[in-house]
C-alpha positions as CSV (number, residue, x, y, z in Angstrom):
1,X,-4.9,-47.6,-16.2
2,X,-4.0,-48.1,-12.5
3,X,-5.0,-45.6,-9.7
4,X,-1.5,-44.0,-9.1
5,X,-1.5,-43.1,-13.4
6,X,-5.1,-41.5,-13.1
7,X,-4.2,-39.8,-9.8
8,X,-0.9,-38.4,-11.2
9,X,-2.8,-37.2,-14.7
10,X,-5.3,-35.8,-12.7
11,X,-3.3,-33.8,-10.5
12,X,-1.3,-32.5,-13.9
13,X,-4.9,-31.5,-15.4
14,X,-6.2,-29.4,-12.3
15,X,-2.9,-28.1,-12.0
16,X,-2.7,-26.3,-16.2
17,X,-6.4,-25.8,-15.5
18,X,-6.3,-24.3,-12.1
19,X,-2.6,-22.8,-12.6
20,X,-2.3,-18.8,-12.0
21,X,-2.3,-16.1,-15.2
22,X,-0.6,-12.9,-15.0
23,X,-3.0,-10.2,-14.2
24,X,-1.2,-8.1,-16.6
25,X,-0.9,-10.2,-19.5
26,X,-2.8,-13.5,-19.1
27,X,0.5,-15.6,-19.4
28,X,0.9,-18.3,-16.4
29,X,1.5,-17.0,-13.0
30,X,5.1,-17.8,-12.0
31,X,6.0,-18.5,-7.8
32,X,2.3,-19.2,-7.9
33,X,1.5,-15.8,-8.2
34,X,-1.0,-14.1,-10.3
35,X,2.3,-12.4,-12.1
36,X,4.4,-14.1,-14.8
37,X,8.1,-14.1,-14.7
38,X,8.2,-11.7,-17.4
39,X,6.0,-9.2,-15.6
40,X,7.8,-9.9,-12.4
41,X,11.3,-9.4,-14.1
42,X,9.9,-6.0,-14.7
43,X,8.5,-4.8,-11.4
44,X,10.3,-1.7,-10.3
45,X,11.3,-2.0,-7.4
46,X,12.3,1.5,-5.4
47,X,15.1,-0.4,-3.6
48,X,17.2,3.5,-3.2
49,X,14.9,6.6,-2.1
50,X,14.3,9.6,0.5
51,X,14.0,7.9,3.9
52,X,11.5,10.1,4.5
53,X,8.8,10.5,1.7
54,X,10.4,7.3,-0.1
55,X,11.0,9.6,-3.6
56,X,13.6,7.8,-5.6
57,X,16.7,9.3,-5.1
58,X,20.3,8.2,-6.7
59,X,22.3,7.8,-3.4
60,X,20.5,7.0,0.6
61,X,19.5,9.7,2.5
62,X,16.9,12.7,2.8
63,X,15.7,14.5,-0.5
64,X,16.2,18.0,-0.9
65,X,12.6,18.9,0.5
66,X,12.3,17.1,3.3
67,X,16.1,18.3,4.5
68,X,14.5,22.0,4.0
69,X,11.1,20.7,5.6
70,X,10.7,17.7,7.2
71,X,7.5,16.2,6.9
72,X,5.5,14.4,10.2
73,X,7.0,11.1,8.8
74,X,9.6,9.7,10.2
75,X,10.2,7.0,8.1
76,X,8.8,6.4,4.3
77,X,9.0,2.8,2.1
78,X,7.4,2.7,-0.9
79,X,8.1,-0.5,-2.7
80,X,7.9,0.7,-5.7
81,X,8.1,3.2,-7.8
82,X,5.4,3.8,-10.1
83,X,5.9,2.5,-13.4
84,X,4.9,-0.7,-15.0
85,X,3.1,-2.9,-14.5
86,X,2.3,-1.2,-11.0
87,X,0.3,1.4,-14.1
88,X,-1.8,-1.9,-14.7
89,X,-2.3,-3.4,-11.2
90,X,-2.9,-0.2,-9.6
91,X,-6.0,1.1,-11.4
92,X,-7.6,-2.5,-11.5
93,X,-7.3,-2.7,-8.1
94,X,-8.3,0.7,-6.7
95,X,-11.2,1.8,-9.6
96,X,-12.4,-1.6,-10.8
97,X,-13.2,-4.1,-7.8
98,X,-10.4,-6.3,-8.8
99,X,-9.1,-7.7,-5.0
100,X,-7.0,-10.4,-6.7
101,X,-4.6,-7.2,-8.0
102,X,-5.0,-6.1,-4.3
103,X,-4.1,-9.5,-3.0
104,X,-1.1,-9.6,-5.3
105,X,0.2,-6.3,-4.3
106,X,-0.1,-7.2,-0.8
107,X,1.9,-10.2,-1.4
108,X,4.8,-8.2,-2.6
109,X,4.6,-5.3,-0.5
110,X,4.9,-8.1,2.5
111,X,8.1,-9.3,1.1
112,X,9.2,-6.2,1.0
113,X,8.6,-5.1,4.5
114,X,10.1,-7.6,6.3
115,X,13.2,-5.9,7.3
116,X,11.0,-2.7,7.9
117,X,11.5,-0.7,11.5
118,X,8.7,-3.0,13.2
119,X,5.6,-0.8,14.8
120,X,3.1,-1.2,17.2
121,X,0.2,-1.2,14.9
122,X,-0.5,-1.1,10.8
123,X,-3.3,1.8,10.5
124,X,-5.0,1.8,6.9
125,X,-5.7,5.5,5.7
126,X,-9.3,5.7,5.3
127,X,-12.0,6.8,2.9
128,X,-14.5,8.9,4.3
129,X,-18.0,7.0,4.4
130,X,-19.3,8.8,1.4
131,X,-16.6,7.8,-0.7
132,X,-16.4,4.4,0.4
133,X,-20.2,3.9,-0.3
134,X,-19.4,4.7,-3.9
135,X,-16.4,2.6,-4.3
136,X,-17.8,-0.3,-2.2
137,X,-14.5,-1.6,-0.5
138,X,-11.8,0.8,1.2
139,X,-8.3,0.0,-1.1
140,X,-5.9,0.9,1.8
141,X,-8.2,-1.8,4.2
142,X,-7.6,-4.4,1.5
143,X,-4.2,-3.8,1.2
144,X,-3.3,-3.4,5.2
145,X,-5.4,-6.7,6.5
146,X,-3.2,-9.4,4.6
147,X,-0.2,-7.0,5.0
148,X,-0.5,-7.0,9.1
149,X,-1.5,-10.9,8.7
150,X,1.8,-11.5,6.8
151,X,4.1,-9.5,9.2
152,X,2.0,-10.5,12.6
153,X,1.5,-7.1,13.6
154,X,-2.2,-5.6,14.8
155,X,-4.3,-4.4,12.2
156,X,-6.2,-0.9,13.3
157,X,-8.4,0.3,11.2
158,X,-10.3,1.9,14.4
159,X,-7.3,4.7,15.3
160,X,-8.1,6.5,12.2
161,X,-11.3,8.3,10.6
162,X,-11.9,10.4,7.7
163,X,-13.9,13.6,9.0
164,X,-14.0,15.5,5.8
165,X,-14.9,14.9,2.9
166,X,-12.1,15.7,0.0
167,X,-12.1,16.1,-3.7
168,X,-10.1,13.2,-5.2
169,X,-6.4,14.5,-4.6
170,X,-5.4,13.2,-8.7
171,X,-7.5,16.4,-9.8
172,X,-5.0,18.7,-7.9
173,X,-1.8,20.0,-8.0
174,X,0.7,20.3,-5.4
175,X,-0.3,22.9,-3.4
176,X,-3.9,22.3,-3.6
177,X,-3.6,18.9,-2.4
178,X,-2.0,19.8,1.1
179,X,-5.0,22.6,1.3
180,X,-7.7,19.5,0.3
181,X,-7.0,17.2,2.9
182,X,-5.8,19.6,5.5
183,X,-7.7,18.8,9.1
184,X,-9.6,15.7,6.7
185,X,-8.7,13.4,9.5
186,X,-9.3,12.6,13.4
187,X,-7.4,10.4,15.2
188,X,-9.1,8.3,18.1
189,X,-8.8,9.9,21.7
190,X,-10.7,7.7,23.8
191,X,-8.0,5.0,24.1
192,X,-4.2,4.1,24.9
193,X,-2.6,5.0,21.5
194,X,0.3,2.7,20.4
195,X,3.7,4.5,20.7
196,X,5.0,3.7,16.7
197,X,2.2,3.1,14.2
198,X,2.5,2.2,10.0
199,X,0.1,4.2,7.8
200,X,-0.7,2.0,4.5
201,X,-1.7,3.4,1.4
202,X,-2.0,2.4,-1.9
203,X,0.2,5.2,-3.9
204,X,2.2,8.1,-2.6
205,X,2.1,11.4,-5.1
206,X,3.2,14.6,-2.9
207,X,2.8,12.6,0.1
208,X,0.0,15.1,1.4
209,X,-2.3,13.0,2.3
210,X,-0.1,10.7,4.2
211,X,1.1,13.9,6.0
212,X,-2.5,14.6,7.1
213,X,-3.0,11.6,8.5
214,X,0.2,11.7,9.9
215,X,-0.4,14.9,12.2
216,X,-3.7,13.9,13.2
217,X,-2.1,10.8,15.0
218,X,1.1,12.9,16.2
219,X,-1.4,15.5,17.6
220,X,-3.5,13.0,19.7
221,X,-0.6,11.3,21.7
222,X,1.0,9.0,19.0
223,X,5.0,9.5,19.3
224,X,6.1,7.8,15.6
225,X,4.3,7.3,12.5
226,X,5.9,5.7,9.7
227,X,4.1,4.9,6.2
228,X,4.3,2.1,4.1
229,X,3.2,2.5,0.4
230,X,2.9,0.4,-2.6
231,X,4.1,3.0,-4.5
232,X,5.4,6.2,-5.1
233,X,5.0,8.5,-8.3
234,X,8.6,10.3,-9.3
């Protein structure tokens, strides 16, 4: 058998061996993601929703609520809406250490953003230190730093802290969500703020949260803030 047969079988072998598997249901990756074609077919997309808290909506435009009450967002794009297989990725990725979901998310989300309203800077929302000592890894810090290195925008992670800690906003309702994370972040003061910055986050439920964070960089000098969210619960 000559060289250029063993190369060529070789390169075949590594490739099955090495190839990517569907992080939802072990079949091969497809587009050399870790997502088959099947899975990917399925991804659902929240191409129409509320340009302001990106809630899926029938027609473009502002939802109800934020026409009555517009939030300190002015401009919302969740990717998806939350359904599956996001129900599969999510989870693995934000309560069991799996970074290859997170890597995969950020791939998409990238995609995705490319015809976004450009900002100055992408600013992860944070975890406050205590919960980030549990969880070992900040999910919106994972998701932000191959995001920004995708789009070439500055990452800053450093604009933003958690000052309060919050019980975890799934175990709320509404109401008592805004009331949880109300004045539960600072924004830095001790430096030129960019004009337009992006808040990432992993999911968007009532959007309180993001609104937090949102005021505290309005209320120290910032003039837009815009989020970007993998994806957002109906």
């Amino acid at each position: 058998m000559d060289a250029l047969k063993v190369d060529g079988w070789w390169r075949r072998a590594t490739g099955l061996l090495f190839a990517p598997r569907c992080l939802v249901c072990r079949e091969r990756g497809a587009n050399g993601r870790d997502l088959c074609a099947t899975c990917t077919e399925q991804l659902p997309w929240n191409r129409i929703a509320c340009v302001r808290c990106g809630l899926p909506m029938p027609a473009p435009g502002e939802c109800g609520e934020c026409l009555r009450q517009p939030p300190a967002l002015a401009h919302t794009r969740a990717v998806f809406a939350y359904g599956f297989p996001l129900d599969r990725l999510v989870p693995r990725f934000k309560f069991h250490h799996d970074l290859a979901a997170g890597r995969l998310l950020a791939d998409l989300m990238a995609g995705a953003l490319a015809d976004a309203p450009r900002p100055e800077a992408v600013v992860p929302v944070p975890l406050h230190v205590r919960r980030l000592r549990q969880r070992g890894y900040d999910q919106a810090l994972e998701l932000a730093h191959p995001l920004a290195a995708a789009l070439a925008l500055p990452l800053r992670p450093d604009l933003l802290r958690r000052v309060r800690a919050t019980r975890p906003q799934s175990e709320l309702d509404a109401g008592r969500r805004r009331r949880n994370v109300a004045r539960a972040f600072a924004a830095r003061k001790d430096a030129p703020l960019p004009g337009h910055v992006a808040l990432v986050d992993d999911v968007m439920t009532t959007g309180a949260t993001l609104q937090a964070a949102a005021q505290a960089l309005l209320g120290a000098g910032v003039r837009r803030v815009d989020a970007w969210v993998c994806a957002r619960v109906p």
